[in-house]
N, C-alpha and C positions, 0 to 999 in steps of 0.2 A: 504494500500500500504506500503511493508517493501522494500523501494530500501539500496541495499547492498554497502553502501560506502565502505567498505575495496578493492572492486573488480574494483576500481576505480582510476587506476595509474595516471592518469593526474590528474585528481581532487585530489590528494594527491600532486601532483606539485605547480599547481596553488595554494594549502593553503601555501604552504611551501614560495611562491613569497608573498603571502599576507601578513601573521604573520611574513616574514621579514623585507618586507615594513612598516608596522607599527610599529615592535620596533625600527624599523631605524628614523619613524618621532616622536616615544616617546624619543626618545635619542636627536635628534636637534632640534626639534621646538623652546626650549625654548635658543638655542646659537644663537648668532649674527650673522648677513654676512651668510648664508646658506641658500638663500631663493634658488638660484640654484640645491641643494642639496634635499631641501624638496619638487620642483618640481620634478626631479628623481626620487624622493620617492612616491610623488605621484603619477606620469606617470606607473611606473611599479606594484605600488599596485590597482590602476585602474585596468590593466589587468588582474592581478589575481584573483579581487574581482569579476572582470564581470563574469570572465569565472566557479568561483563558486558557483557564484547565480544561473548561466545557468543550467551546471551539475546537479547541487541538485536541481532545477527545483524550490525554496524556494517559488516562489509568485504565483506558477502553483493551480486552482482549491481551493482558498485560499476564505473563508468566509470572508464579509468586517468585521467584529463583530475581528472574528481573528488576520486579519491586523489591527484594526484601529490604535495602537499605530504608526505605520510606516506611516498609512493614515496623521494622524495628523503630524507628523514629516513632511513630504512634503508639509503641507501649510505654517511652516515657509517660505519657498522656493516661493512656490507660490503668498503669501503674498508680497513678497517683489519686485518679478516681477509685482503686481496687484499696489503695492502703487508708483513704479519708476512712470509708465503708469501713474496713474489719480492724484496721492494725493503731488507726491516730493515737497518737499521745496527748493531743492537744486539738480535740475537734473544731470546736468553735474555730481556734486561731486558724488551723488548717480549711475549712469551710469559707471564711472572712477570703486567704488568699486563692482558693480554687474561682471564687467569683471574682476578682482581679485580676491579682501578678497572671495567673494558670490564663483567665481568659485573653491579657492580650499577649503573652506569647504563645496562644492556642492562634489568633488573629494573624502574628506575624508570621507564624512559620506557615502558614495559608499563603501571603504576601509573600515569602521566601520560594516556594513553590513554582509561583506564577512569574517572578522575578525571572528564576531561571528560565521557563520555557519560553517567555520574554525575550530573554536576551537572544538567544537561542534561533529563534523564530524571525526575531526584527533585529539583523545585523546593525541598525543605524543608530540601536539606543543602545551600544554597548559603552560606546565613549564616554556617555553622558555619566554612567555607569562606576566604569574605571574611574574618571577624576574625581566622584563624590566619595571615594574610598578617601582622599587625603585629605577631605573636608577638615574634619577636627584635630588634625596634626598640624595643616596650616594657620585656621584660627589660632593653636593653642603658638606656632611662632612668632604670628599677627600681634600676639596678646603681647609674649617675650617683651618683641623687637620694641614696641608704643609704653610698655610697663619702664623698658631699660631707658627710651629716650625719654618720659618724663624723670627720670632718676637719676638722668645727668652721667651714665655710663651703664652699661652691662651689669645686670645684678645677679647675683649667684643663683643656682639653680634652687637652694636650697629656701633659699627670699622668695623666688617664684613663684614656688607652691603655695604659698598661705597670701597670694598677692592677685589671684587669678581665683574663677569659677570653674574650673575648670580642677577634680582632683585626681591625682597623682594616674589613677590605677585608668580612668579614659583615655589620655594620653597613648598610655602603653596598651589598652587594648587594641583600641580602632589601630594602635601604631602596625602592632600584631598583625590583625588582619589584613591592613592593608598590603604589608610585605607579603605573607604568604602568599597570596593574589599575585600581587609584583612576579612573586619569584617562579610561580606557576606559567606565567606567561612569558617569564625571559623562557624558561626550559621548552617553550613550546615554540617562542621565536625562533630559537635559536637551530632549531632540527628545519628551519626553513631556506630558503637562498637567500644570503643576504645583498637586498638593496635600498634604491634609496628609504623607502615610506618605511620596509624593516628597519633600518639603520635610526629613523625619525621615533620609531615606536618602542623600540629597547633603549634609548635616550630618557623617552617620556617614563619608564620605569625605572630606569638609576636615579632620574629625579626623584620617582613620588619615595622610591627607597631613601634616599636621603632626607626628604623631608622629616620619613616616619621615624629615622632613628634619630634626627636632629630635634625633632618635638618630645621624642623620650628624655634627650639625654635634661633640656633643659627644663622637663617635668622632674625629673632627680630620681628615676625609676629605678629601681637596680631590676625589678624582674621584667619589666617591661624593656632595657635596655638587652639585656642577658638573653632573653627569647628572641627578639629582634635578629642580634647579631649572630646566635646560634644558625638561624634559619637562612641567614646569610654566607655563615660556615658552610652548611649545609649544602645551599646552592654551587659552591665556589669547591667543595669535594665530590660533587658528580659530575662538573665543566671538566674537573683534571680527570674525573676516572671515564668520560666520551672521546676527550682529546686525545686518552692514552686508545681506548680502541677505535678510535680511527686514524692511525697515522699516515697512513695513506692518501688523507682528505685536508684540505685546507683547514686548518684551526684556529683563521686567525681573527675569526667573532669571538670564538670561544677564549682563547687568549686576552685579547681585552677584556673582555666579561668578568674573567677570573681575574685579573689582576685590579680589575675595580674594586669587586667585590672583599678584596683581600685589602688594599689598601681602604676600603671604607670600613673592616674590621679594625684596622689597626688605629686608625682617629678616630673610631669612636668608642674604642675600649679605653686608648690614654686618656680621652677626654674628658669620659666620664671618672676612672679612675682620680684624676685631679680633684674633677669637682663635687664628686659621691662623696656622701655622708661615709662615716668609717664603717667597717665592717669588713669591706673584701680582705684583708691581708691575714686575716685569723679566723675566715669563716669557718672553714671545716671545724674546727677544736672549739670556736662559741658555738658552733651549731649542737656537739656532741656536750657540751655543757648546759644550755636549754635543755637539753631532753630527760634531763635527769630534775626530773619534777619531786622525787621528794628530798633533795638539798633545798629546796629555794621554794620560795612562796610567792614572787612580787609578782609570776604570770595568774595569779588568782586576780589582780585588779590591773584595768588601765592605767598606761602609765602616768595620768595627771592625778592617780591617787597611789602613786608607791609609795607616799609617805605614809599608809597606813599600815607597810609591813613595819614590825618593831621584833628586834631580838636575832636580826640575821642584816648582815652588809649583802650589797647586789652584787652578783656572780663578777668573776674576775676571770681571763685567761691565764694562761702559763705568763706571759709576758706583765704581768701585774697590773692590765689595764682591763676594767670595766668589758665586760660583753658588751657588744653592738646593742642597743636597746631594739630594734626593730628586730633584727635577728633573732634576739631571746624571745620577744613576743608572739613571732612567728611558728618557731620551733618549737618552743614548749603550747602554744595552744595546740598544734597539728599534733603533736604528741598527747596531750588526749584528748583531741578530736579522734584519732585512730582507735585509743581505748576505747570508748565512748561506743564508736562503729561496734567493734567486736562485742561488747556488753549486751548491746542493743542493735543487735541487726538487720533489724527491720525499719529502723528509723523512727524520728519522732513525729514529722510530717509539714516543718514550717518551711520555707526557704528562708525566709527573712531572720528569723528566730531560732534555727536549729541547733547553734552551738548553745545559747544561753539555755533554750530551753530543755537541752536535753540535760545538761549541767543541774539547773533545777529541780529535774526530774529524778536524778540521781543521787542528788543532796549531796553536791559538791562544794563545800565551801568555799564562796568565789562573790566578785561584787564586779563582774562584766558586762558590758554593754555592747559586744560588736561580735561577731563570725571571726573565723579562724584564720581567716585569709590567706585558703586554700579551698580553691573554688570545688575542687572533688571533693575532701573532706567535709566539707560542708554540705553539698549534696547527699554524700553518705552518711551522715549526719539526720538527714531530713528524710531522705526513702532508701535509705537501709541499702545493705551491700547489693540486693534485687536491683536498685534503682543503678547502681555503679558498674552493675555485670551487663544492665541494659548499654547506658553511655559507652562501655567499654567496648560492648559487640558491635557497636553502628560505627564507633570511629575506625575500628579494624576490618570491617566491608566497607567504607567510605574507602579507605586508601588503598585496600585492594584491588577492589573494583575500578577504583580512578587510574591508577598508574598499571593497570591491565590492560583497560580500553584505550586509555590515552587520551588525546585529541584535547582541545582545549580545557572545556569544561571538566572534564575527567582528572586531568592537573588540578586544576581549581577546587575540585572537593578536594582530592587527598592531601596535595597543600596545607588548604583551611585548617583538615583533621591536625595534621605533623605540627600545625602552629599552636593550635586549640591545647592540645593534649598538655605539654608542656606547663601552657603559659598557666593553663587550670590547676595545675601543682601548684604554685607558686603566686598568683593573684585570686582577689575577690570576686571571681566572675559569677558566683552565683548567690547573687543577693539585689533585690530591688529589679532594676532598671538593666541593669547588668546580666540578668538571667534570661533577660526575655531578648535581649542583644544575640546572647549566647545561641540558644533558641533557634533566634533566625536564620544564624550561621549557619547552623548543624542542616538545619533544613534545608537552608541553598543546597549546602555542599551534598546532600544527599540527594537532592533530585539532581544535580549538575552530572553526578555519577552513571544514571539513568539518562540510555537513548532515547531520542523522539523520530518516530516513523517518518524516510523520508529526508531525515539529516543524518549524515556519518559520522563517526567520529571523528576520522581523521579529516573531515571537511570542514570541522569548528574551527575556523580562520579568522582571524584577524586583522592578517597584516593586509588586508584594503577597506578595513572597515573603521578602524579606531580612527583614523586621519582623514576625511576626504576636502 
């Protein structure tokens, strides 16, 4: 079956309502006070996404083998309605966010959906696309650059943060995503002939890449830095290990590619090293020093109240200096967040609540107010190891699947997954506004993985479509 998307006026509409709606909620999700706004945006991307799933008839005559990535994707969903029902710790509270947080990233990953086959189907709204990925990494330089010229020079990253709306952990998500994306599409350029609009279009991604790590560095990230440039590691060790099997073939896109990508690892690991809060030079050994929760007491409260540990000084390295404060908070909350999991396996059922309230629940003596700041612990936290074997199954057919088929979009999820995975160790990605972000992602990247009748994989092209 070849159905003929170009001869398809509406369905060119409705992508058009889609891919607006969604660079609209890549643009505010992460501002303040717009949650009226991101409702709108939801409301009218609903419709678009419905109406081009319909059209393009996407789930019609569909192998389960085919869909299962999206299969899987729906038991997150499913899961959470199965554990409200039998297993909550916390009804009400749980109830309260099934009718919210659950309903609009039930809405978005609809809008995630429709996005792909969008882009997919209407090669001319890919661009629009692409550059709305570096929205909030540019605002957040935009901010930088106007914050330092009122201040009469350059202000440390560290001033930044508490100087801007914009905090720490946005920065470094959208930075995330947007690199993986990035790096998905160099890998795919780059298997093409290079000329001129290619040449213009792998340009256009070394930029947005630079923006995304230069918006981390001067958000004062360390795991949004650290993922970034991992995934740029990453890209810059499978250039050398293509280059080595094809010597026989010109290498000399790939050659600059890699030498970018290496020299944009090394300024922006010194850079941030300079201007990072302390902790890198003793991580491992304050890492290993947090985890030992019964020495020390000060991860029982925030740190604007460690003055209420009495009878114990705060942890020290070998080197007679204070553990990293953020480090210790980190480490010892994940550390039993993880007890917490195995205790309680099933989870407590909050996203927003799940570390306090399982703590609660447990009768942990503690006086905290925030999640662990580990986006998986915290989920596991909330729907139990079931909820974590679900996450864990879809990102492992996500990248499967992706780097099997190939072709644009196929890059694109399994990217996403390789970025996601990581950065969810190590940031707050599932709390608020942030889970339903999450969400969306998993759901692009699951249906990007998934063919559409009619288009190929290895036909997902770009190089005449991002520039015309």
């Amino acid at each position: 079956m070849n159905f003929s998307y170009s001869q398809s006026k509406s369905l060119q509409y409705f992508s058009i309502v889609c891919v607006a709606s969604a660079i609209g909620l890549l643009t505010v999700w992460v501002l303040p006070n717009t949650i009226a706004l991101r409702h709108i945006l939801l409301g009218t991307g609903l419709v678009g996404s419905i109406a081009v799933i319909s059209k393009t008839k996407f789930f019609k005559s569909r192998r389960l083998l085919e869909m299962a990535p999206l299969i899987l994707f729906s038991l997150i969903f499913i899961w959470a309605l199965i554990h409200y029902t039998f297993f909550s710790l916390n009804p009400q509270l749980e109830l309260q966010e099934l009718k919210s947080i659950w309903l609009r990233a039930l809405a978005g990953s609809i809008i995630a959906i429709g996005l792909s086959i969008a882009l997919r189907t209407n090669s001319f709204l890919r661009p629009y696309f692409f550059i709305s990925l570096f929205i909030v990494s540019t605002i957040n330089l935009i901010a930088y650059f106007y914050i330092s010229y009122k201040s009469g020079s350059f202000i440390l990253p560290v001033d930044f943060v508490t100087a801007f709306v914009f905090k720490k952990i946005e920065a470094a998500f959208f930075g995330v995503i947007a690199i993986a994306i990035a790096c998905a599409n160099l890998l795919y350029l780059l298997e093409k002939q290079l000329n001129k609009k290619n040449t213009f279009i792998i340009l256009f991604w070394f930029f947005g890449i630079s923006i995304a790590v230069v918006s981390s560095l001067v958000a004062n990230t360390k795991n949004g830095v650290a993922v970034a440039l991992g995934l740029c590691l990453l890209l810059g060790l499978i250039l050398i290990v293509k280059a080595q099997l094809n010597k026989n073939q010109s290498n000399l896109s790939l050659l600059i590619t890699t030498l970018f990508i290496f020299l944009l690892l090394f300024s922006g690991w010194k850079a941030h090293s300079k201007f990072a809060s302390q902790g890198w030079g003793t991580l491992w050994e304050d890492m290993s020093i947090s985890s030992q929760l019964d020495k020390h007491n000060y991860w029982r409260y925030n740190a604007q109240h460690w003055n209420k540990v009495t009878g114990e000084n705060f942890p020290k390295n070998s080197s007679g200096t204070n553990v990293a404060g953020n480090t210790y908070e980190r480490v010892a909350w994940a550390t039993e967040g993880i007890i917490l999991i195995f205790k309680y396996p099933l989870g407590y059922g909050s996203i927003n609540r799940s570390f306090v309230g399982m703590l609660k629940h447990a009768k942990v003596e503690q006086e905290l107010e925030s999640q662990t700041h580990s986006g998986w612990i915290d989920f596991g936290l909330a729907f139990g190891i079931p909820g974590l074997v679900i996450m864990a199954l879809i990102f492992l057919l996500i990248i499967c699947m992706g780097f099997w088929h190939g072709g644009q979009f196929g890059l694109i999820g399994a990217w996403l997954s390789v970025g996601l995975i990581p950065f969810g160790m190590v940031a707050e990605i599932c709390y608020k506004h942030n889970f339903e972000i999450l969400i969306f992602f998993i759901a692009f990247a699951a249906t990007s993985v998934v063919g559409i009748r009619g288009i190929k994989y290895e036909n997902l092209n770009i190089k005449d479509n991002l520039v015309r």
